[in-house]
Structure formats: C-alpha cells, structure tokens
C-alpha angles and dihedrals in degrees: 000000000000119000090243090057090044093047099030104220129183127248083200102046089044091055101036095040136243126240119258128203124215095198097132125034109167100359080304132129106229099197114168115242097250084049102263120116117213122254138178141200123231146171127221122263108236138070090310090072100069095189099045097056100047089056092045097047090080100044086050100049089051081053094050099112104006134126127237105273089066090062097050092050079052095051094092085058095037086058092040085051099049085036085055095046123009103047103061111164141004141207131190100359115146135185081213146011113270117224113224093257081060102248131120117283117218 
C-alpha cells in the first residue's frame, strides 16, 4: 500500500491548499496580542500542484548536475515560486502586534 492510500490524501485539497495553524513555535504558544493565532493556507509541492511544477521544471533542469552552490544562487527563485503557488492565503499575520486600540505597539 502507497502512502497516499494509507494516508488518504486528497488530490483537491493538495492542489487547493489546507489551512494551517501557527499556535506553538518553540513549545510556545504564539497568540497574537488581540487572541488570534496566525494561520496560512497552503498546497502541496509536487505534481499535484500544476502550476508549481511547471514553474519549477526549468529551474530544476538548470540545477541537474550542479553542485550546491547553484542551488543556493536559485533560492531567490525556489521562495518566489512557493510564495506564488503554494501559499496561497493568510489570516492574522501581522508585521507588528496590534494594541487593542489598533494601533502599532512599540
């Protein structure tokens, strides 16, 4: 039996995206100040994912072969790539903690 039978996963939900909770970093809760946690929602990387991997078939083929150091000089493209299509939504992410007045903390 295939892990994907055993696990069930979903071809949809792979594609589409799950939602994914950021309640613990560390063994530490990460509550926002006004009490939401920050979640995002994200598709699998793999053939599933259409889009991601025809974006991603070139960068890999310039990286068949190479040494490290190549796929270091393609991260930039590797992150614009999963940023593109693979996180797809966000909820509750903040560059700073909102008082709750809503303003910026400092």
């Amino acid at each position: 039996m295939g892990i994907c039978s055993k696990f069930k996963t979903d071809k949809n939900l792979e594609r589409d995206g799950v939602w994914v909770s950021c309640e613990e970093l560390n063994g530490e809760s990460v509550v926002n100040s006004n009490g939401t946690f920050t979640r995002f929602k994200v598709a699998r990387i793999g053939v599933t994912n259409r889009q991601y991997m025809v974006k991603m078939q070139p960068i890999a083929k310039k990286l068949e072969g190479k040494d490290g150091f190549a796929l270091l000089e393609a991260r930039q493209q590797l992150i614009g790539i999963f940023v593109d299509y693979c996180l797809l939504d966000w909820e509750n992410f903040f560059d700073y903690e909102v008082s709750e007045k809503g303003g910026k903390t400092t």
